[in-house]
C-alpha positions in Angstrom: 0.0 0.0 0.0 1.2 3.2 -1.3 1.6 5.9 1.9 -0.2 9.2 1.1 0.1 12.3 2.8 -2.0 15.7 3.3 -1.9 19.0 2.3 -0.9 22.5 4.7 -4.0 24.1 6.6 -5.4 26.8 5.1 -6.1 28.9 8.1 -5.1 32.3 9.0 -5.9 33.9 12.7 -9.2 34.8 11.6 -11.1 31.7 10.9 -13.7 31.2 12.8 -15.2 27.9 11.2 -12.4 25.0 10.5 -13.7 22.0 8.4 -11.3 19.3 8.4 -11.4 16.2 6.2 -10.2 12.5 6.3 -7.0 12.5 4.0 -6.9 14.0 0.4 -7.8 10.9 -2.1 -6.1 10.1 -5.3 -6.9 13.2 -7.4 -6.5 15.7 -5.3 -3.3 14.1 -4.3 -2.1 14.2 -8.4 -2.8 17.8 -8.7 -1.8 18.7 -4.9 -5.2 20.7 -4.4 -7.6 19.8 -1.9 -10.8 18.6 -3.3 -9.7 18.1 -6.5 -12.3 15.0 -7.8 -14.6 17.1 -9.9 -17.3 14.7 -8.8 -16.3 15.6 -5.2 -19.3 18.6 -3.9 -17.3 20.4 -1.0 -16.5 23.3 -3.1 -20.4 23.5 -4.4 -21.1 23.3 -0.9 -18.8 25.7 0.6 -20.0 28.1 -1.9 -23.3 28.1 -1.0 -22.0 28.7 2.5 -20.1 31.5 1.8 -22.0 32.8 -1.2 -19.2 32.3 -3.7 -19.2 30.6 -7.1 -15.9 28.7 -5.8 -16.1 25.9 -8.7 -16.0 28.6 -11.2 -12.6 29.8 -9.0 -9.2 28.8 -9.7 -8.1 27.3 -7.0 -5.9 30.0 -5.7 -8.5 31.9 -5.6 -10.9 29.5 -3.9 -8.5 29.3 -1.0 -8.5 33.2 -0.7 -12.3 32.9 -0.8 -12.4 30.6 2.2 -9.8 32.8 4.3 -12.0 35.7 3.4 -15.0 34.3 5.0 -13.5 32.8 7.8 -13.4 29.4 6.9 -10.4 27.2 7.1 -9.7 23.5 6.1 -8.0 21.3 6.9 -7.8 16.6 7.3 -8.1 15.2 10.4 -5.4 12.4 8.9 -1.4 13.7 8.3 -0.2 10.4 6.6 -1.7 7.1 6.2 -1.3 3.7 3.8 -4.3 3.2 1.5 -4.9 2.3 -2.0 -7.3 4.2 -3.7 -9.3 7.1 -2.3 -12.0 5.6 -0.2 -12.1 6.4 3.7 -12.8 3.0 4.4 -9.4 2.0 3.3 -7.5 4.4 5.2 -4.6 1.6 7.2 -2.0 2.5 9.8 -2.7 6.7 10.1 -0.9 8.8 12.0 -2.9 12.4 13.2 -2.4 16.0 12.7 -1.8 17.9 15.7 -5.4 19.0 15.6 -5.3 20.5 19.4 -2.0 22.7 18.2 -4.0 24.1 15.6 -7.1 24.8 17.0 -4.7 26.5 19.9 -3.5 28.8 17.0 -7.0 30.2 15.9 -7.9 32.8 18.3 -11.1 33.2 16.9 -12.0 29.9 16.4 -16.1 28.8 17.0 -17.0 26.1 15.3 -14.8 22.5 14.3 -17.0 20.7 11.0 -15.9 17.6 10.1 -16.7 16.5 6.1 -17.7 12.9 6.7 -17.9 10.1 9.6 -14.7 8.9 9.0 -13.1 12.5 10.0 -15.3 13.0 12.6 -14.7 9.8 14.4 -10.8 10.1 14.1 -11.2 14.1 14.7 -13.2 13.2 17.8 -10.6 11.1 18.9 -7.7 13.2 18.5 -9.8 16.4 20.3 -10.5 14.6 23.2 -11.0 17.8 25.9 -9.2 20.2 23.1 -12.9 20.3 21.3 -14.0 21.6 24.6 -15.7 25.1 24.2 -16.6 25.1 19.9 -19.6 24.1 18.4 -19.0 20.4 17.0 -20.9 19.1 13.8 -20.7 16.5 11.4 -21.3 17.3 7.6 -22.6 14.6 5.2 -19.2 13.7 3.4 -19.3 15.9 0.2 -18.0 13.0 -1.4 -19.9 11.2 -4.2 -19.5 7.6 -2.5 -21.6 9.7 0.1 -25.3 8.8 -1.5 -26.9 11.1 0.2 -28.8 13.9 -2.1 -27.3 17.6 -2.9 -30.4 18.8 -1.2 -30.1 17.2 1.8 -26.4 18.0 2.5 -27.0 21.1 1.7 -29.4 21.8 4.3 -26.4 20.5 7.0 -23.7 22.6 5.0 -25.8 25.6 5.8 -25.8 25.4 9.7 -21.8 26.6 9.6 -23.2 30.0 8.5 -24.3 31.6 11.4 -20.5 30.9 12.9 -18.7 32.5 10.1 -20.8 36.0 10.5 
């Protein structure tokens, strides 16, 4: 099994809402961008957040859009084996420092994670550091993630109120 790797945060001392993922998949891994899987919905989703056409971004420019806004991003997952790009197949991971990073965002409200696989190693990895910020699970914006446009949409829209 071929050991893959994430990418920097993209934070700056203003977020306010961090989302963090599982671990970049095989796409965004080739073209080192986050999200990168044109099936993949986060940046649909984030843009409706936000208000921002971010597919219609480069992806430069996406990142300053999320900064802008508040929002940060991030994978709950700093190296693991797996072949392939499903969760599920994640082997042998090794964490980000999620508590030294949530330490570094000052005005930090609200932790999202982008899917049950992030959430339950996130979780795991807070422990008492998740102490204090709002907590939620997204539907994974991943197509393997059957669950309708719609309906994660109406989920993806309760970061809102945080980032104002």
């Amino acid at each position: 099994m071929t050991l893959k790797r994430c990418f920097p945060p993209v934070v700056d001392a203003r977020t306010r809402v961090l989302i963090l993922g599982s671990l970049p998949g095989e796409a965004s891994l080739a073209q080192s961008q986050y999200y990168a899987y044109k099936h993949n919905q986060f940046w649909r989703l984030a843009g409706e957040v936000i208000g921002q056409d971010l597919p219609g971004m480069d992806y430069d420019a996406r990142l300053q859009a999320l900064r802008a806004h508040r929002l940060g991003l991030w994978d709950v997952v700093a190296e693991a084996k797996r072949e392939g790009s499903l969760d599920s197949k994640i082997r042998d991971h090794a964490g980000n420092d999620l508590a030294a990073l949530i330490a570094a965002l000052p005005e930090l409200v609200a932790i999202a994670f982008n899917g049950g696989t992030a959430a339950r190693i996130g979780l795991r990895a807070l422990g008492a550091h998740g102490g204090g910020h709002h907590i939620l699970t997204l539907p994974s914006s991943s197509p393997a993630h059957t669950l309708s446009y719609a309906e994660k949409l109406r989920v993806w829209q309760e970061l809102r109120p945080w980032l104002e």
